[in-house]
TORNU-868769 format. One record per residue: residue in one letter; x, y, z of N, C-alpha, C, CB in turn. Coordinates in steps of 0.2 Angstrom, whole numbers, plus 5000, padded with zeros to 4 digits. Glycine has a CB too. Layout:
aXYZXYZXYZXYZ...
***
This chain:
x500449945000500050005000500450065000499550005006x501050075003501550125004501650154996502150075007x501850084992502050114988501650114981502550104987x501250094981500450124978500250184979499650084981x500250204985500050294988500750324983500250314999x501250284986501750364984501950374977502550374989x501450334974501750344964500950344960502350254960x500450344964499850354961499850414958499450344967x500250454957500150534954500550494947500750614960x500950464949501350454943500750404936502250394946x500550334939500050324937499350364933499950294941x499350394938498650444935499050524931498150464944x499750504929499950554922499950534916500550574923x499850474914500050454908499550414908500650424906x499050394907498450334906498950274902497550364901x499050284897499550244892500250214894499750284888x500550254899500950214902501550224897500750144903x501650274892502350284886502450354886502150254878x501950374885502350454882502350504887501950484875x502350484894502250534900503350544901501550494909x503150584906503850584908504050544913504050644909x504050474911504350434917504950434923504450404916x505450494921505950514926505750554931506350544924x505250614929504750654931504450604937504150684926x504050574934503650514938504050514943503450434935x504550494942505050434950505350464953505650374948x505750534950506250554953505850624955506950564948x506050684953505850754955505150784949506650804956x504650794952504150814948504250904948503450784952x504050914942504250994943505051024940504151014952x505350984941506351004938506250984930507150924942x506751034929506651034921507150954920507051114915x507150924914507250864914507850864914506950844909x508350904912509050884913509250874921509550944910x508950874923509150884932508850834932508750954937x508550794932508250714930508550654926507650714927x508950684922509250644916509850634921509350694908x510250704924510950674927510850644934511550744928x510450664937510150604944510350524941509150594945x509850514937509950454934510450424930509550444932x510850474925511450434925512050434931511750464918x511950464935512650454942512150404946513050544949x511650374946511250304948511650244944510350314946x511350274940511450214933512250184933511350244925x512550234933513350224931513450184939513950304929x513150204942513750174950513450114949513550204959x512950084947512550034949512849984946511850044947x512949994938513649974933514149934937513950044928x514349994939515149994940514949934947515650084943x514549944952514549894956514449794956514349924958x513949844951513549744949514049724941512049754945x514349764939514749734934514949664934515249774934x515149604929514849614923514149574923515249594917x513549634920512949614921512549564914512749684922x512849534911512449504906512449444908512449514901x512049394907511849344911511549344918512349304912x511749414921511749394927511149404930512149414930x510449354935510049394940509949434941509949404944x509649474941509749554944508649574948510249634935x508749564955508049584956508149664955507649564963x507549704954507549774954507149784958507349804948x507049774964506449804969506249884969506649774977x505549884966505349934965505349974963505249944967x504949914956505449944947504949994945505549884939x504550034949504250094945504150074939504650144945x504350124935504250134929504850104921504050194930x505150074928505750034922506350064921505550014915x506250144923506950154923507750134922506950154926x507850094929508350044930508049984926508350024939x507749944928507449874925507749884916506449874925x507549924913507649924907508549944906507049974903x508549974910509349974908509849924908509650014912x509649894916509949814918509749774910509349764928x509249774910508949714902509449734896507949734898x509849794894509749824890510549804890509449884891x510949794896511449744895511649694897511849754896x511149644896511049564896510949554904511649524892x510549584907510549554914509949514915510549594919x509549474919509149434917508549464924509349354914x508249514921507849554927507249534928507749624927x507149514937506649524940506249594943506749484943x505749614939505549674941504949664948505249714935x505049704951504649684954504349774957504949624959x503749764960503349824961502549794965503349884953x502249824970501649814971501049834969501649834975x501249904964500949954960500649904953501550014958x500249884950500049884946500149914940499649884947x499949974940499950014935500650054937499250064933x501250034940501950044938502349984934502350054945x502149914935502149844931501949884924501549784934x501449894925501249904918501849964913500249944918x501950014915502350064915503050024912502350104922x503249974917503949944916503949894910504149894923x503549874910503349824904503349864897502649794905x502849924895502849954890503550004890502349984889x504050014893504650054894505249994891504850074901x505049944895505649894893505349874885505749834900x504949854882504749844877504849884870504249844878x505049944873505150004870505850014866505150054875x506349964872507149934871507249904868507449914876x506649874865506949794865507649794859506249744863x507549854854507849864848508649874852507549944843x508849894856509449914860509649854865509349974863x509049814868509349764873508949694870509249774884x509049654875508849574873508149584877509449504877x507749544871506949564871506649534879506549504863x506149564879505949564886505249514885505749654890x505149484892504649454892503949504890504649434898x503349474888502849514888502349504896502349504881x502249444897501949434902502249454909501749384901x501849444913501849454922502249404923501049454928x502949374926502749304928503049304933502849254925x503149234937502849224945503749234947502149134948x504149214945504749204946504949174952505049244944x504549134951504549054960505349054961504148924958x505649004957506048994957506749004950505648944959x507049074949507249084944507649024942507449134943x508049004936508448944936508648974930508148864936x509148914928509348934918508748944913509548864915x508148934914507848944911507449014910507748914912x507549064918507249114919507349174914507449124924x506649204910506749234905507149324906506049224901x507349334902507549424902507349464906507449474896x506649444906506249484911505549464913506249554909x505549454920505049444924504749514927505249404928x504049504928503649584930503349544937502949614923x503249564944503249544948502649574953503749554949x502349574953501749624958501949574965500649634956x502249624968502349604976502549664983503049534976x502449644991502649704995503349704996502249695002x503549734996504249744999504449715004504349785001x504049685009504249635015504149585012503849635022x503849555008503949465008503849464998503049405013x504349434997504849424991504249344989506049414996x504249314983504149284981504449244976503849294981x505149234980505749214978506149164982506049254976x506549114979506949074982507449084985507049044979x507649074991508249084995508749094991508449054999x509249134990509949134983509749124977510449064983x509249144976509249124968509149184966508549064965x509549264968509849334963510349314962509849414965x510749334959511649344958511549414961512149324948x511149454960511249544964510249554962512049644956x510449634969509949634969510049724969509649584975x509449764965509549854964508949854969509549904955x509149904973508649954979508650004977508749964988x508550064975508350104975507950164975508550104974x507750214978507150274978506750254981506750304973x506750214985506350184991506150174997506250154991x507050185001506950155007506550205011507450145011x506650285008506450325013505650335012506750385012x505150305008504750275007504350245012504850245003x504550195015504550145019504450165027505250105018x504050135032504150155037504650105040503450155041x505150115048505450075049505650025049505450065050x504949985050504949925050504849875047504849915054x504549905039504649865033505249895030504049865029x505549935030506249945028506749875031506550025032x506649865038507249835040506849745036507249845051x506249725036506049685034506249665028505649715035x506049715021506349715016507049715012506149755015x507549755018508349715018508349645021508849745023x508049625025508049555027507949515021507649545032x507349525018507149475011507849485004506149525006x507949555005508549565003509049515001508649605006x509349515009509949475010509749415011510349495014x509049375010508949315007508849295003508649295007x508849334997508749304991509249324987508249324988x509649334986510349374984510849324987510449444988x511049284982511649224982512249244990512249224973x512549204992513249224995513649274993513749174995x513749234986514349264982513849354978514649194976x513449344980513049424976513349474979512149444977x512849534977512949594980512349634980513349624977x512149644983511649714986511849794980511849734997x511549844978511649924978510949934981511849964969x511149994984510650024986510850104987510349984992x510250144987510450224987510050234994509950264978x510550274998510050315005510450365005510050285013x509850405009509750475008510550515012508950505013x510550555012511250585020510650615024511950675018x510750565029510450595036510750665039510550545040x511350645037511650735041511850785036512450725046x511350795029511550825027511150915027511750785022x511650955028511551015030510851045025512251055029x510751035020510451055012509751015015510851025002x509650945016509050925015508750915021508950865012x508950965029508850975033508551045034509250945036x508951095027508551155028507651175026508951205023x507251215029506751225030506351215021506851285035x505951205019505451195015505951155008505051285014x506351095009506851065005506351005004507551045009x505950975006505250935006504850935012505350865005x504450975011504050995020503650935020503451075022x503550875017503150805018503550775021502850775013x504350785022504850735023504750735031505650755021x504150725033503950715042504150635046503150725044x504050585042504250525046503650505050504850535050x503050515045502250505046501950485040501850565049x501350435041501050425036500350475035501050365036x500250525028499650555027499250505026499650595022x498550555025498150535023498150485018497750565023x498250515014498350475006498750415008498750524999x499150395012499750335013500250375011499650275009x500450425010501250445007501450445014501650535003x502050415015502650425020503450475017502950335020x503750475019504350515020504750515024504150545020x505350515025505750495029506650495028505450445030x507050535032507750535029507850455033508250605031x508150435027508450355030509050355027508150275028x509650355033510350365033510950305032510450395038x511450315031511850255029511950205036512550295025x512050255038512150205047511750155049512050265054x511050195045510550135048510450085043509750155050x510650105037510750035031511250005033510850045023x511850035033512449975035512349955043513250015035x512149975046511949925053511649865053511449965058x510749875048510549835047510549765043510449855047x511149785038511249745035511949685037511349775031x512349755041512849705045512349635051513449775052x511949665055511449615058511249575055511049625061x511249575046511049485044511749445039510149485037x512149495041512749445039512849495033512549335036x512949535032513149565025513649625028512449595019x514049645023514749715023514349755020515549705020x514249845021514049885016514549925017513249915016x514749945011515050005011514850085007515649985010x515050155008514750195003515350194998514550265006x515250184993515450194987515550254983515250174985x514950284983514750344980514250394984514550324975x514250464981513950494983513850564978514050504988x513250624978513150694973513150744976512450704968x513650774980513750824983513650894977514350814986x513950884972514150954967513350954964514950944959x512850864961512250874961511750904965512150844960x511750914972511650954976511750984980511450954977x512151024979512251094979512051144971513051104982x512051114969511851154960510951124962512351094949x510751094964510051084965509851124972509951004965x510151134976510051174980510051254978510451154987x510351284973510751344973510151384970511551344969x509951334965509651344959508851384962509551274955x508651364969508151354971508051414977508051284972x508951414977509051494983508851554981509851524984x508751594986508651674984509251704985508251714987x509451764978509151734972509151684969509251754968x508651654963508751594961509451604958508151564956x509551534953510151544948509951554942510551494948x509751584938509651584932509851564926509551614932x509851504921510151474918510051454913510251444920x509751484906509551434901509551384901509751424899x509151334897509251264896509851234895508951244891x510351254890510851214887511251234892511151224881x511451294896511651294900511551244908511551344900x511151254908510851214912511051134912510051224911x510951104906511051044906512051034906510651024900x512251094902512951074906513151074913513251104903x512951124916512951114923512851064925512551124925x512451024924512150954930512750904925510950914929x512950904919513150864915513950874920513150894906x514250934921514750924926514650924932515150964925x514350914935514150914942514150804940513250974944x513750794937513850724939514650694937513250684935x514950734930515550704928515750694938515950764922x515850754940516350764947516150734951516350824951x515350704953515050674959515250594956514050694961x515250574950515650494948516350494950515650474940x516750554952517350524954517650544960517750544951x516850554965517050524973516850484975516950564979x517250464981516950414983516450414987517350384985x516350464991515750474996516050485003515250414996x516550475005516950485011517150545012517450445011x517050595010517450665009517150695014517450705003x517350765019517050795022516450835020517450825023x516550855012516150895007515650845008516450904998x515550785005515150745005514550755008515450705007x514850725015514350735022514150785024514550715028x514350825021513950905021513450905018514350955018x513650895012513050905005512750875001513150915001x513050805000512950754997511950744998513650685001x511550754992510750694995510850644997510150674989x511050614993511250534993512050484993510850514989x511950454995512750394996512450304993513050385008x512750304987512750244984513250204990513050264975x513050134988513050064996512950004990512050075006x513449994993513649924988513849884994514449924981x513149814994513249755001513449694997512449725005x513949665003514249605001514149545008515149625000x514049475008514049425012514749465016514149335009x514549455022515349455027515649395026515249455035
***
């Protein structure tokens, strides 16, 4: 239900499920699109670089939205399970990934149940399920992508949902997942998301900074190592600046060079920096078996 509520806006933008703006949808509603475009390529690339090499391999997408990710993993031979609770986000992933198919290896059309994936499991499976309970076999991902969701989550299906996590997800796999910076100065200042209360509305939105400490804690308690890898300090603070008084004012092309170097720089930290923990939204976390 969580996350039915908190993407129902997205559903009810495109009835068709293609020609809306699905970055819009997932990521920031309202940002012109290059500010969406480089989000997602410093997601994408870290994601690469961790779960590398991806063809042949498993890969669950929990809470494949609108296929985003899903279609990317497909797109260099990974053999995805999508999964999502949302109905009409399934549906979204399916006509996205379909859309690929000229660029990756053809995607399934149908829903399927993916009990037990094996050699046989096809490119892509479409999944309607909750985030606490997985309808999947113990070890049977080689990796598994989290992302834009924990902070979604109340507590105690967060800690829940890493647990299914690190069951389904081989020894030898790996986890990515994206959390927010809890201590970071920019998404603690006043009207930065004034829903971000750590309650649930009426409608079912939740909100919530969920920090690295409490991902790596929790994951250390079921046998796994996380560490941050990555993180977009220079992407926000150019996202925060833009929105200061005065704003920044910027043309488009301008604009997109901007975020275009902002991400080039945020791909070549690591996330450990002082800058970082300052500013950084988020810190990419790559989990391993201990």
């Amino acid at each position: 239900e969580q996350v039915e509520a908190h993407r129902r806006h997205a559903e009810d933008d495109d009835d068709d499920g293609v020609t809306g703006d699905d970055l819009a949808a997932v990521l920031s509603l309202g940002e012109p699109r290059a500010v969406n475009e480089a989000y997602d390529r410093w997601e994408r690339t870290l994601i690469e670089r961790a779960l590398a090499p991806l063809s042949g391999r498993k890969v669950l997408d929990l809470g494949c939205g609108t296929g985003r990710v899903t279609g990317f993993l497909a797109a260099r031979g990974a053999r995805v399970v999508a999964m999502d609770n949302a109905p009409g986000m399934l549906a979204r992933c399916r006509a996205h990934c379909a859309s690929m198919r000229a660029t990756g290896p053809p995607a399934s059309a149908g829903v399927g149940t993916a009990g037990a994936p094996g050699d046989d499991h096809p490119p892509l499976s479409l999944v309607q399920g909750e985030a606490p309970r997985f309808a999947l076999r113990t070890g049977s991902m080689d990796a598994a992508v989290y992302v834009g969701l924990l902070e979604h989550l109340p507590g105690e299906i967060r800690v829940r949902a890493l647990g299914e996590l690190a069951r389904v997800v081989r020894p030898q796999g790996r986890i990515a997942l994206v959390a927010n910076n809890a201590g970071s100065e920019l998404l603690h200042r006043p009207g930065d998301n004034p829903h971000r209360k750590g309650m649930q509305f009426d409608n079912g939105y939740f909100c919530e900074l969920v920090g690295t400490d409490e991902v790596i804690s929790t994951l250390a308690g079921l046998g796994w190592t996380a560490r941050v890898v990555g993180a977009n300090p220079f992407y926000s603070l150019l996202r925060f600046r833009r929105h200061a008084e005065p704003p920044l004012s910027l043309d488009a092309a301008a604009l997109q060079r901007a975020y275009e170097t902002a991400v080039e720089l945020d791909l070549a930290t690591g996330g450990t920096a002082e800058p970082d923990r300052r500013w950084a939204d988020h810190f990419f976390i790559v989990a391993e078996r201990a």
